[in-house]
C-alpha positions in Angstrom: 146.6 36.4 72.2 149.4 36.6 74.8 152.3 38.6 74.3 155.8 37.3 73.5 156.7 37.3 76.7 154.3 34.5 78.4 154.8 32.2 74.9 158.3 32.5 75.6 157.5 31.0 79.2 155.5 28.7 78.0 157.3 27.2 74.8 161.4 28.5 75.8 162.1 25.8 72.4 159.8 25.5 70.1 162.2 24.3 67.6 162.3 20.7 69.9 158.7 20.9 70.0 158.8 21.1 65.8 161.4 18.6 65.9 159.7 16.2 68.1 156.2 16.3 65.7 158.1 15.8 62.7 158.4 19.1 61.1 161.8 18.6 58.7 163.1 20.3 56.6 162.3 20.4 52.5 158.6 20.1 54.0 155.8 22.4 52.8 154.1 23.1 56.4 151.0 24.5 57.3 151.0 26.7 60.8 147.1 26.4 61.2 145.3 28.9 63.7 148.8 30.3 63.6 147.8 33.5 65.4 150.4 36.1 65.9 153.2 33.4 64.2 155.1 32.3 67.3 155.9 28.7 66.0 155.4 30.4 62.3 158.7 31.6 62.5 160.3 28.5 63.7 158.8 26.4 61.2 159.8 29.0 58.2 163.5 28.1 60.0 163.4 24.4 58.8 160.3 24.3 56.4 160.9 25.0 52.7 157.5 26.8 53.1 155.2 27.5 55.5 151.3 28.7 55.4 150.5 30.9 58.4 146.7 30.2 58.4 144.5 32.3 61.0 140.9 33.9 61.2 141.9 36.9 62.7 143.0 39.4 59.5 144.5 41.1 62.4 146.8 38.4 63.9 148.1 37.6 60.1 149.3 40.6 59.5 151.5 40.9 63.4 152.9 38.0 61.9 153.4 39.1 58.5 154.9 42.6 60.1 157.0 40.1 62.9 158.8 38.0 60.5 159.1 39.8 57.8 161.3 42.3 60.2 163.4 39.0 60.6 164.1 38.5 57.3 161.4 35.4 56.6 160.7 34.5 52.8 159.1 31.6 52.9 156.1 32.2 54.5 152.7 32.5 52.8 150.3 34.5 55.2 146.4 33.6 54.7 143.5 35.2 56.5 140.6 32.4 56.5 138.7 29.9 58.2 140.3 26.5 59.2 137.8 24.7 57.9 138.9 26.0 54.0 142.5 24.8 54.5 142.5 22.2 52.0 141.0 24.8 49.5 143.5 28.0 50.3 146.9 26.4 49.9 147.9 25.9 46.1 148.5 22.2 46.7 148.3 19.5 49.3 151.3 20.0 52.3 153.4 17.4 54.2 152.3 18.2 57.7 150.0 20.8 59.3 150.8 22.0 62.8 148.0 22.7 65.1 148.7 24.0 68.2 146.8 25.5 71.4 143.2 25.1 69.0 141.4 22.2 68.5 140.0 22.1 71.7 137.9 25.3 70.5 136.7 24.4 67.1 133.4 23.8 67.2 133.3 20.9 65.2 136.3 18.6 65.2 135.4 15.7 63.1 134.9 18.3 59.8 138.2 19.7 60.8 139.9 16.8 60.8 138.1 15.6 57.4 139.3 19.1 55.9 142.8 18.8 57.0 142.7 15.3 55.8 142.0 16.7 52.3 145.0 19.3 52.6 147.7 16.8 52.8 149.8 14.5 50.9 149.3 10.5 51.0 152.3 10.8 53.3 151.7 13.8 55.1 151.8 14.2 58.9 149.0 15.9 61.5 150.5 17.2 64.7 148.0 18.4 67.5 149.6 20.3 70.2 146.7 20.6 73.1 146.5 21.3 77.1 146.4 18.3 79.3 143.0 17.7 80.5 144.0 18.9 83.7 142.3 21.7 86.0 143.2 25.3 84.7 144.4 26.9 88.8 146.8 23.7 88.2 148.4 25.4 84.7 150.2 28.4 86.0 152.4 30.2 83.9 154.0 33.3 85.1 151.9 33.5 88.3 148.6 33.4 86.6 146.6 30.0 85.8 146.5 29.7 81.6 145.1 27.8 79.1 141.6 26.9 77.9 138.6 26.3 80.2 138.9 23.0 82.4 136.0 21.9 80.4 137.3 22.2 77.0 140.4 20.7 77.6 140.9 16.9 76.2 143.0 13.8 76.8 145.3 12.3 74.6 142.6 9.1 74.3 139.9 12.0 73.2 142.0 13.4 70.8 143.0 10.4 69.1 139.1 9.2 68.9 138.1 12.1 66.9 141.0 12.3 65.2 140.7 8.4 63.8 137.6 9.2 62.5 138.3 11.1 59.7 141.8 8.7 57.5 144.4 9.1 60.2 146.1 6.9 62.1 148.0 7.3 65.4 151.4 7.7 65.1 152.6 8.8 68.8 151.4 10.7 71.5 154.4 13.2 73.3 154.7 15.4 75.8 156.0 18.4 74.7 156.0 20.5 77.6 154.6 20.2 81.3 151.5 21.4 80.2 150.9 20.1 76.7 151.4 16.6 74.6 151.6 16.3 71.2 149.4 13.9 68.9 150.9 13.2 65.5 149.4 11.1 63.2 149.7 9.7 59.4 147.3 10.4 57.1 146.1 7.0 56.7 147.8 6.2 52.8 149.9 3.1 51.7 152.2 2.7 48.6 151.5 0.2 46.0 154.0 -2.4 47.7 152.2 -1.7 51.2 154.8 0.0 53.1 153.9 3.4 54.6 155.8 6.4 53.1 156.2 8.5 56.1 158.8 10.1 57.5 160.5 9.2 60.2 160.3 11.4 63.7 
């Protein structure tokens, strides 16, 4: 993980970016692949809970230590796989936040399937990825960042995988100049046939 310095480079407002995926408040949220708990903290701001999910016991725990220090009670911390999401919170969630991962998970479609299972019929996916773009071209404090050139998808590949498993497209973002945002409904309609999603 990068320190604090180069995600502050990178995401200077990461309460817009929450903003702009629909993260409000009264929400149960869950911060998947959270790591160390950068946009955990924001989302603990607005969120009337959050789930820090990470595989790395060790990044958890940073987090824990970080915003515990700033006073956070609303966060539940949880060291597991991202494909057990829908089976470590207590009940399903109204969005989950994934940002900076999915263009490493191995394999997408169960992911999606598994976060699919982890929300409410209203509930709201947000994927926060790299533009498919050349990594020399994302520089970030002199250095180029981000995943491999290789691993890095489109908006259009995103959403195709994505589809696959009950969502639907809600709107693609960007978010900052090296990332866009894919938020989408999990795919659910209320008895009289309007959606029940919020707004963002």
């Amino acid at each position: 993980m990068p320190d604090s310095g180069w995600w502050e480079a990178l995401w200077p407002d990461p309460a817009k970016v929450l903003d702009n995926t629909g993260v409000r408040p009264g929400m149960d949220v869950v911060d998947l692949c959270s790591g160390d708990g950068w946009f955990t903290f924001q989302i603990a701001k607005i969120a009337r809970q959050v789930f820090a999910i990470d595989i790395d016991r060790g990044l958890i725990e940073d987090a824990r230590v970080r915003l515990n220090e700033r006073g956070v009670t609303n966060c539940v911390y949880i060291a597991a796989d991202a494909y057990d999401v829908a089976k470590v919170i207590p009940s399903p969630a109204d969005h989950v936040f994934l940002a900076n991962a999915f263009h490493g998970v191995p394999d997408k479609p169960r992911l999606c399937r598994e976060i699919h299972a982890a929300l409410k019929p209203c509930g709201l996916l947000a994927v926060v990825s790299w533009h498919a773009r050349p990594r020399e071209e994302t520089v970030v404090l002199g250095q180029p960042r981000g995943p491999a050139t290789e691993l890095r998808m489109t908006p259009g590949e995103t959403v195709e995988v994505v589809e696959q498993s009950g969502f639907k497209r809600r709107a693609i973002m960007e978010v900052s100049p090296y990332h866009y945002a894919a938020i989408f409904d999990r795919d659910s309609f209320s008895a009289s046939g309007q959606s029940g999603q919020p707004d963002i």
